[in-house]
N, C-alpha and C positions, 0 to 999 in steps of 0.2 A: 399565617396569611402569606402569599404567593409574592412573591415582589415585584410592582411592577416594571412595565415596559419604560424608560425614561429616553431622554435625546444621545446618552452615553451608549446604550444596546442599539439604538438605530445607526448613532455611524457607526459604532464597532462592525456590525453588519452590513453598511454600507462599504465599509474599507476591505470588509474578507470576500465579499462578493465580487468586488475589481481584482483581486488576485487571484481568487478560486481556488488558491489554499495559502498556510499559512505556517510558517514554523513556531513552534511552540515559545519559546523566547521572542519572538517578533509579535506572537498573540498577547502576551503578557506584558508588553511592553504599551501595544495599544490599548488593551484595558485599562490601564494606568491614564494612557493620556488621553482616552475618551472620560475617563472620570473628573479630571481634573479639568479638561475643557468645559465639561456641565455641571461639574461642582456637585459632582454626586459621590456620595463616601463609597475611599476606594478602599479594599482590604485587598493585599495584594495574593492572598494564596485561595483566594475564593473564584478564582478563572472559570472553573466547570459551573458553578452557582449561578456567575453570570452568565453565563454560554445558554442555562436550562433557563432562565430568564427570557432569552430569545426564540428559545425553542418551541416554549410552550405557545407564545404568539404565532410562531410559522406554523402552527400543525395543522390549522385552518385551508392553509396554504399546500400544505401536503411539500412540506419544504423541514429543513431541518440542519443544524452544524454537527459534523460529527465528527470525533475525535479518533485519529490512526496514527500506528506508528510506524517510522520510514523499517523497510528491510535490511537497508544496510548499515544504519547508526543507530535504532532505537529510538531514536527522537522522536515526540510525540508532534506532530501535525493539524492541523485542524481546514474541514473543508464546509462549503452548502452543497447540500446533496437535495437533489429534486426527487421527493418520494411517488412522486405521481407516473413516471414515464423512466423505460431503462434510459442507462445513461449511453445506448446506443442512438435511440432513438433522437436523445438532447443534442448527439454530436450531429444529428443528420441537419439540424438548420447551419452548418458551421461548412462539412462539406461536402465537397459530391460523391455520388453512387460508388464510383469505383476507388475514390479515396479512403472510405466506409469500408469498403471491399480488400483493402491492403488492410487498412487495421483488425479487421475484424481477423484474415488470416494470420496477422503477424503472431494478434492474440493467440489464436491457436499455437502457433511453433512454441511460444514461449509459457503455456502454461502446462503445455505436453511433455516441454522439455526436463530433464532431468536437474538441471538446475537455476533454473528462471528466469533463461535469459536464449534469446535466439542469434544470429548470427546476421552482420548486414550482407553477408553475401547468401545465404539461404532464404533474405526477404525478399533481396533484389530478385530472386529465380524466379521470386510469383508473381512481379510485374506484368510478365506479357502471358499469364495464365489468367486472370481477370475474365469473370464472367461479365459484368457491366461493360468494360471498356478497357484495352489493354492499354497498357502504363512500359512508356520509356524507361530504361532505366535511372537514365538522368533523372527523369521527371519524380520514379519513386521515391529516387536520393531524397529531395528538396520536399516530398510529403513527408517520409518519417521527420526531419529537419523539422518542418511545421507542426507534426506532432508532440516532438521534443518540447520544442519553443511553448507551446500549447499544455504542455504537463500532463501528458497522457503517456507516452514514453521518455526512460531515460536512458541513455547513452553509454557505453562505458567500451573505452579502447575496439571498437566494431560492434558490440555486445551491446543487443539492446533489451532493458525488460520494463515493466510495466511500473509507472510512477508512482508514488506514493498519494497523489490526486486521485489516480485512476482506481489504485487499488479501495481507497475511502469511498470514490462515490458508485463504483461497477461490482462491489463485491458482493450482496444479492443476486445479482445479474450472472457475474461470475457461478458460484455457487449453482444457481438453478440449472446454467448451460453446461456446465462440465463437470456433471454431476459424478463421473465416473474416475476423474483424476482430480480436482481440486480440492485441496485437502484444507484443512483449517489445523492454526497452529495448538498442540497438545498441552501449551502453557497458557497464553494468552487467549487462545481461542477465536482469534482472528483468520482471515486468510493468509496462507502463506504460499506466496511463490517462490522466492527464493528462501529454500527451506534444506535441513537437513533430514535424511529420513532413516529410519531402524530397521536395518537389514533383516531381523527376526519378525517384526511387527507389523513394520510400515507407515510405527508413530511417526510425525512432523512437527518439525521447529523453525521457528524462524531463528536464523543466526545468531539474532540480537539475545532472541530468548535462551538459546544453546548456552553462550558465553554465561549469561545471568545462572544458569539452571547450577551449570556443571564447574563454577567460578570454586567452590569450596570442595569439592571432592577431588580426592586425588584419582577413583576407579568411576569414572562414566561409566553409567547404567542408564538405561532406558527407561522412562517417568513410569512409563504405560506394562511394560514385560518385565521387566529389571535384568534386561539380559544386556550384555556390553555394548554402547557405545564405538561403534567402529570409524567414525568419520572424527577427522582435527578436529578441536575444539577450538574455532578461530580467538583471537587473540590472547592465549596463553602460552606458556613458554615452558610449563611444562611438562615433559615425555609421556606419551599415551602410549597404555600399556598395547601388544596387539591380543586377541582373543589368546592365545598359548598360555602367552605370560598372565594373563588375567588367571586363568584355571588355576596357576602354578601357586599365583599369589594365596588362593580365595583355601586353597589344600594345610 
């Protein structure tokens, strides 16, 4: 039998809908204390159970929480994703034409780019290119800023790429529009933007997944070809062989 809907899934849902997303330790935290507010028995590692709890009521709704995880830690995330309308269209009541019109191009630099992230000086260029209405550069500053704030993009030292919000509720939307480069990760099976890719193949990983994949082998190989791994393997220390030495070894 299905479990019902109680007042703990209404404000869990009420509380993730005011933030628009949510880190995974911050989700399981409110589970906890929406159960104990309604005295509904809490089991603490049944988070996705009660998630599909809420789910199964929003479908009606053509509404839904779905669970992603960040590109640059692995962390699992959780957002409400509106199944009804791209999540272009959601951001048009928020804001105007040519505001629409930077993100939409910025998306483009950044998922075209080679590694998932565009440049605030190559976004600034497209301000006064705007088909709707040209944009200051000041003025684009203080959009992507809002966008930031907003969790659609994040920031890093001028480098901006697409948040872990944005990638959870536009990755359909993604997928369908940029059919020709947006790849989906070869582990996880999610999108990956910032991704590593197989020089031989043109498998992709997401970082998080890299690190996980290739944590126990000392000779990176490719999931998909099994030819070598030519990119770091972020956070490990130790020495990648290059293709020469790989040969030397495998003889």
């Amino acid at each position: 039998m299905a479990a019902q809907m109680t007042d703990a899934h209404r404000r869990f849902l009420q509380v993730l809908m005011s933030h628009g997303i949510m880190e995974g330790s911050e989700a399981r935290k409110l589970h906890r204390r929406c159960c104990e507010i309604h005295k509904v028995h809490y089991v603490h590692d049944k988070l996705d159970d009660f998630i599909s709890t809420v789910n199964r009521h929003l479908q009606p709704l053509f509404m839904q929480i779905r669970k992603g995880l960040s590109e640059s830690d692995g962390r699992a995330h959780y957002a409400l994703v509106n199944l009804a309308e791209t999540e272009i269209t959601k951001m048009a009541s928020d804001y105007t034409e040519n505001e629409l019109e930077l993100f939409r191009k910025t998306m483009d630099l950044i998922i075209s780019s080679e590694n998932g992230f565009a440049s605030s000086t190559d976004i600034l260029n497209l301000a006064d290119q705007l088909k709707t209405k040209k944009m200051k550069k000041k003025e684009a500053e203080q959009v992507l800023n809002v966008f930031v704030e907003d969790k659609w993009l994040s920031e890093r030292n001028g480098e901006y790429t697409l948040h872990t919000r944005c990638i959870i509720e536009m990755e359909q939307f993604i997928l369908s529009n940029y059919q020709d480069i947006a790849r989906k990760c070869n582990i996880c099976h999610s999108l990956a933007i910032q991704s590593q890719v197989c020089e031989s193949c043109g498998t992709g990983m997401h970082l998080p997944c890299v690190r996980k994949y290739f944590r126990a082998q000392t000779e990176p190989r490719c999931p998909q070809c099994n030819d070598f791994w030519s990119c770091d393997i972020p956070g490990t220390k130790q020495p990648i062989f290059t293709k020469t030495e790989s040969s030397n070894t495998r003889k």
